[in-house]
C-alpha positions in Angstrom: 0.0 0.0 0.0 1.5 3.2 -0.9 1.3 6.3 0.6 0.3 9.7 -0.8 3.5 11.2 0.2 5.6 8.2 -2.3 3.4 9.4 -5.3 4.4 13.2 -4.5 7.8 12.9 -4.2 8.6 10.4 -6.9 7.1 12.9 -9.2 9.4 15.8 -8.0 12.3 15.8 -9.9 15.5 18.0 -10.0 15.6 21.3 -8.2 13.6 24.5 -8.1 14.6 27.5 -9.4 14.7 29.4 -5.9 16.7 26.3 -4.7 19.4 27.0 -7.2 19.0 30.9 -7.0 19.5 30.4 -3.4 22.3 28.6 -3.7 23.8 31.3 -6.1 23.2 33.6 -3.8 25.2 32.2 -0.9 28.8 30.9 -3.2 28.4 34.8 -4.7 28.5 36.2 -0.6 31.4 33.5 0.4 33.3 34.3 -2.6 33.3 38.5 -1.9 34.5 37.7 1.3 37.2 35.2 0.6 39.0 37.0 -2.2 39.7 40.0 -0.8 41.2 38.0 2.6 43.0 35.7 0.8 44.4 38.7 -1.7 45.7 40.4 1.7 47.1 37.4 3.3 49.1 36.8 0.0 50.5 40.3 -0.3 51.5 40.6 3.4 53.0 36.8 3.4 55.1 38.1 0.5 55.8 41.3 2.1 57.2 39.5 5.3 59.3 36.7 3.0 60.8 40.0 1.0 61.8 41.5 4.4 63.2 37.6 5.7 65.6 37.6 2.5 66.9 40.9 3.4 67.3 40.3 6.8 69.2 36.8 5.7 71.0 39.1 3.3 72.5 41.2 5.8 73.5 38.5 8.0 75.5 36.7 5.0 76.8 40.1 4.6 77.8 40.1 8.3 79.5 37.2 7.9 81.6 38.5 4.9 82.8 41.3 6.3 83.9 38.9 9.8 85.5 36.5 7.5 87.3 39.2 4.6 87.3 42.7 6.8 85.1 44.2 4.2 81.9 44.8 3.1 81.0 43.3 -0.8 78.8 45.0 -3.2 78.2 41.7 -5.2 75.6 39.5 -3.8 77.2 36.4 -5.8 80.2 36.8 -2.9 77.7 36.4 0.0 77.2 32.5 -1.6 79.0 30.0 1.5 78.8 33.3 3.8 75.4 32.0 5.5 73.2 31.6 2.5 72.9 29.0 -0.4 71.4 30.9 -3.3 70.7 34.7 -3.9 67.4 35.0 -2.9 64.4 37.2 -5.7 61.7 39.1 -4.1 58.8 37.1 -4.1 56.6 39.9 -5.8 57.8 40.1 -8.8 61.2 38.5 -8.8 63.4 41.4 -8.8 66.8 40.7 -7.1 68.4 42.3 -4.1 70.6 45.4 -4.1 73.5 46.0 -2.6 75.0 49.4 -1.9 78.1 50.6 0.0 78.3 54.2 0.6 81.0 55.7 3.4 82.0 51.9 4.8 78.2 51.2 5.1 76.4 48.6 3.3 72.9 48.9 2.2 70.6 46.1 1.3 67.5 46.8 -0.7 64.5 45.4 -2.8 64.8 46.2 -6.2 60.6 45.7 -6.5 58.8 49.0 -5.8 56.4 47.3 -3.2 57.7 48.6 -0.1 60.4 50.9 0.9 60.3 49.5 4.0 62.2 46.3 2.8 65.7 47.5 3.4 68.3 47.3 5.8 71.7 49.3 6.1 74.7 47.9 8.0 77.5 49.6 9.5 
């Protein structure tokens, strides 16, 4: 003996249009709120990673000058000083700068991101 309730439902089929309007609806709201966090959590993890290679920069630089009593301005020297390869800035992949000026070195981004993303040494 079957039910009214079997006869209903076997004859629904598929979803509504509301249903899938609905649905729409909430992915469009989840997705203008996750884009613009995940956009800001990229840029400031790349940020941070640009300043981390200048920071390692300047301690393989710091090394240098222990080890050879002067300051380099070529970044291929600081290889075997404390880091393995020359690091790009994670932005755009510009490389590092180095500049000595009056006995000081200093160690910049070459990407326009930041200015904030250097370090002098004296």
């Amino acid at each position: 003996m079957k039910n009214w309730y079997s006869k209903v439902r076997s004859a629904r089929r598929g979803f509504s249009l509301l249903e899938v309007l609905y649905t729409a609806l909430i992915m469009g709201v989840l997705t203008s709120v996750a884009v613009p966090l995940y956009s800001a959590t990229r840029c400031g993890a790349e940020t941070k990673t640009c300043l981390g290679n200048v920071r390692a920069l300047a301690g393989a630089e710091a090394r240098y000058k222990f080890e050879n009593g002067a300051y380099t301005t070529n970044a291929a020297s600081l290889i075997g000083s404390g880091i393995a390869v020359l690091p790009a800035c994670p932005h755009d992949g510009s490389a590092y700068t180095l500049t000595l000026n009056n006995g000081q070195v200093t160690i910049t981004c070459g990407s326009a991101h930041s200015g904030a993303n250097a370090m002098t040494l004296l």
